[in-house]
C-alpha positions in Angstrom: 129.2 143.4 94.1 126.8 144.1 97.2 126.6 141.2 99.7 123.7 139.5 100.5 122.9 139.1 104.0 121.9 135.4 105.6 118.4 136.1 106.0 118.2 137.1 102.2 120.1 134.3 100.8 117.2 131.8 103.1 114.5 133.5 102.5 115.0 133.4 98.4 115.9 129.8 99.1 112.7 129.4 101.0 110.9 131.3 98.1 112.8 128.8 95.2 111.7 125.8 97.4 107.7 126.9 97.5 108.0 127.7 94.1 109.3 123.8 93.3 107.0 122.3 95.2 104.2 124.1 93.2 105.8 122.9 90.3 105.5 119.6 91.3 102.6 119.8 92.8 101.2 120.3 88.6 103.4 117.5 87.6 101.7 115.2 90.5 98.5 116.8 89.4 99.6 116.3 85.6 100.0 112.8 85.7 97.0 111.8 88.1 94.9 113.3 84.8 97.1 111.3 82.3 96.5 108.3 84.1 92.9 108.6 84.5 92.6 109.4 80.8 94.6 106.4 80.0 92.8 104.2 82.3 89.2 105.5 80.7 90.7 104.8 77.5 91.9 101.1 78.4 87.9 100.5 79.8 86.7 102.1 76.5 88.4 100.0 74.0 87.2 97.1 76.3 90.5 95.8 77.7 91.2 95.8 82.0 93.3 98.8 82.7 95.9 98.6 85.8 94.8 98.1 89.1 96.8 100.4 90.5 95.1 103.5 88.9 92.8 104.1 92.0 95.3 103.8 94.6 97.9 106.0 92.5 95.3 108.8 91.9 94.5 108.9 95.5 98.0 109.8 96.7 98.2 111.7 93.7 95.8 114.1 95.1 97.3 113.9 98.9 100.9 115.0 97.5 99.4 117.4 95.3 97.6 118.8 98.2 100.5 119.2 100.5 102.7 120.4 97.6 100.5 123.1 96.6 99.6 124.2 100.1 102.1 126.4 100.9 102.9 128.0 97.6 98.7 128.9 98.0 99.6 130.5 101.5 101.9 132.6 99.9 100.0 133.4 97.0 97.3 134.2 99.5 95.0 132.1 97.0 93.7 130.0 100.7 89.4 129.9 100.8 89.1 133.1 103.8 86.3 135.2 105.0 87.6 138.6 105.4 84.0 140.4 106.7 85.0 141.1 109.6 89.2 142.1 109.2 87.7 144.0 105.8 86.0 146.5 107.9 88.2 147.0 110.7 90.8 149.9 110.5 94.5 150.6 112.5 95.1 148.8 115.7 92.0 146.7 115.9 92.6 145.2 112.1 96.7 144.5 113.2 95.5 142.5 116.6 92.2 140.8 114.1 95.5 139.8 111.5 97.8 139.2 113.9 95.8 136.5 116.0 94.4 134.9 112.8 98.0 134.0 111.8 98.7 133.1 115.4 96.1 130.3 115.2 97.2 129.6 111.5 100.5 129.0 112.4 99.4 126.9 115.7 97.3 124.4 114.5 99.5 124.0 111.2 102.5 123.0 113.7 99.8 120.8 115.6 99.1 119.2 112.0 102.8 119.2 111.4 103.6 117.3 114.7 101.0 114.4 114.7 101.5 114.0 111.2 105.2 113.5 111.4 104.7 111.1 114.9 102.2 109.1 112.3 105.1 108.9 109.3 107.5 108.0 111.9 105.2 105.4 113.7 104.5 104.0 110.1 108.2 103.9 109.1 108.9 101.7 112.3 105.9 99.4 112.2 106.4 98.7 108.6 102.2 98.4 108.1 101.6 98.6 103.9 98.5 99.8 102.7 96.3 97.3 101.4 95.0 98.2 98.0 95.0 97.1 94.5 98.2 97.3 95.2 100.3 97.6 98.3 102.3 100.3 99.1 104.4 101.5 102.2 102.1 103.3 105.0 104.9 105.7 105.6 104.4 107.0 101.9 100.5 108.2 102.5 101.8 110.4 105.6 105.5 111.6 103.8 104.2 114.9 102.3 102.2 116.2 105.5 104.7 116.8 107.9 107.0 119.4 105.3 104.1 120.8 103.9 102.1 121.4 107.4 105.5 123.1 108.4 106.2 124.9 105.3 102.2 126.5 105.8 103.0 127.6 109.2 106.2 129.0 108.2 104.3 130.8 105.4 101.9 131.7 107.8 104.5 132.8 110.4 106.1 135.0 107.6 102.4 137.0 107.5 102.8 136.9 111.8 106.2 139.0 111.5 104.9 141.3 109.2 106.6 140.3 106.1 103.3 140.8 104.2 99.5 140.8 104.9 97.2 137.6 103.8 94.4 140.7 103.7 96.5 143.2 101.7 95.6 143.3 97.7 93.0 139.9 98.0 90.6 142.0 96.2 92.8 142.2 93.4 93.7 138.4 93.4 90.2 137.4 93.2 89.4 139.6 90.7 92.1 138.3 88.1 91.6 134.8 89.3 
């Protein structure tokens, strides 16, 4: 049996761990639909549905955000205009690429960063946002510091050349 270097036994890991978090992200997604349907239903048959529904759908769509973000990164499935990189050709398309990940990967790590100070400032003040219902500040900032990170590293993986966000996006749009 072959072994399996470090670097392949992470980056499958990395892989399985996008994958999950995509999977959740349509179980968040999932159950933000079921609750809305269920809270329509309660109105409809004239009866005062949960309070909570509002508040719950909200972060519903947060953590479905940053769940989903980096698997959409890596199924290059992010909203781009490729104009100008779509008519470029060699060296001057590689630098165009190369300096579009660059900032990708920059301001996702400046996203990452103040988004993890706010989760950690929110953690230590022990604020609760004031709803229908109150829940834990800290919770509303939780998924944007991994999922920030986990898009830069997607991002960085374009950067090194483990693929290109340009390469085949014809293709995915036209199946999509």
């Amino acid at each position: 049996m072959p072994r399996r270097s470090g670097v392949t036994v992470l980056a499958k890991a990395h892989a399985r761990l996008i994958a999950a978090l995509a999977v959740a992200a349509g179980v968040v997604i999932a159950l933000a639909l079921a609750l809305i349907a269920v809270d329509v239903a309660i109105r409809a048959a004239g009866f005062k549905p949960p309070a909570f529904t509002s508040a719950a759908v909200e972060y519903a769509l947060l953590y479905f955000t940053m769940l989903a973000a980096p698997w959409l990164v890596r199924q290059k499935g992010h909203v781009s205009v490729d104009a100008l990189v779509s008519r470029l050709a060699g060296l001057a398309r590689r630098l165009v690429e190369k300096t579009v990940y660059l900032i990708c990967v920059a301001v996702s790590l400046v996203f990452a960063w103040y988004a993890f100070r706010l989760l950690m400032d929110a953690i230590a003040s022990g604020q609760f946002d004031e709803r229908s219902v109150d829940i834990p500040t800290w919770l509303l900032y939780a998924p944007m510091p991994v999922g920030f990170a986990l898009v830069a590293l997607e991002f960085a993986r374009f950067l090194l050349g483990a693929d290109s966000f340009y390469r085949d996006r014809g293709e995915l749009r036209d199946s999509v």
